[in-house]
C-alpha positions in Angstrom: 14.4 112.2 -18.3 11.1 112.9 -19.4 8.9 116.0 -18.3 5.3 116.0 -18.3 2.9 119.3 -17.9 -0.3 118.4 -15.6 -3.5 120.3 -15.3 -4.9 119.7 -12.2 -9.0 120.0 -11.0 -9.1 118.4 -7.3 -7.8 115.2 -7.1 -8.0 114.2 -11.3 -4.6 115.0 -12.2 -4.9 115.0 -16.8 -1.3 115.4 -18.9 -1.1 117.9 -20.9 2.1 117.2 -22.6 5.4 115.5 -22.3 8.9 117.2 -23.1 12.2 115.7 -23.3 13.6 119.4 -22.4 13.3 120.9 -19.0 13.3 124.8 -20.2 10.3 123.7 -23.4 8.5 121.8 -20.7 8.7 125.2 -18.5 7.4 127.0 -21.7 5.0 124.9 -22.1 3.7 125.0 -18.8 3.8 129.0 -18.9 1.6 128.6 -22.1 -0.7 126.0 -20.8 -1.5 128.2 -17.7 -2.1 131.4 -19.7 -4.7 129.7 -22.1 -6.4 127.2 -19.3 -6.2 129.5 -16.4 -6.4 126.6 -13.9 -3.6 124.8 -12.0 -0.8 123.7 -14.2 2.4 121.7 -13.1 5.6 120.5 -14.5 6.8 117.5 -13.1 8.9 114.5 -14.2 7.8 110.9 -13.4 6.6 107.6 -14.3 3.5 107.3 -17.0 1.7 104.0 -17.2 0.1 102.5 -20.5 -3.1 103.9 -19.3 -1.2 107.6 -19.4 -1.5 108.2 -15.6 1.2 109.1 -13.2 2.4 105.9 -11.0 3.7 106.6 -7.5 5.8 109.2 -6.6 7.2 112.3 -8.9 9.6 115.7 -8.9 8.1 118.4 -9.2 9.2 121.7 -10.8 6.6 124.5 -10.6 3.3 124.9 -10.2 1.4 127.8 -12.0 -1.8 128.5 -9.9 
């Protein structure tokens, strides 16, 4: 399973990165949040070719 760190500004969800580990993703995600100081989310789901997020997707904490 793959989990991907989000930043999020309104409705334009970006990835930030992808992990193959839940707890570096969560790291990540910590890190991302302290540096960027916006919303960040770890999530796991399906990426396109065009690197967006298709249809539906867990998610595992939101830093806000």
């Amino acid at each position: 399973m793959e989990y991907i760190i989000t930043s999020l500004n309104g409705n334009d969800r970006r990835i930030i990165s992808r992990h193959d580990n839940l707890d570096e993703a969560m790291r990540a995600g910590k890190l991302s949040y302290e540096k960027l100081k916006c919303t960040i989310s770890c999530i796991s789901g399906t990426v396109n070719e065009d690197g967006k997020i298709e249809g539906k997707y867990q998610l595992y904490k939101t830093w806000f």
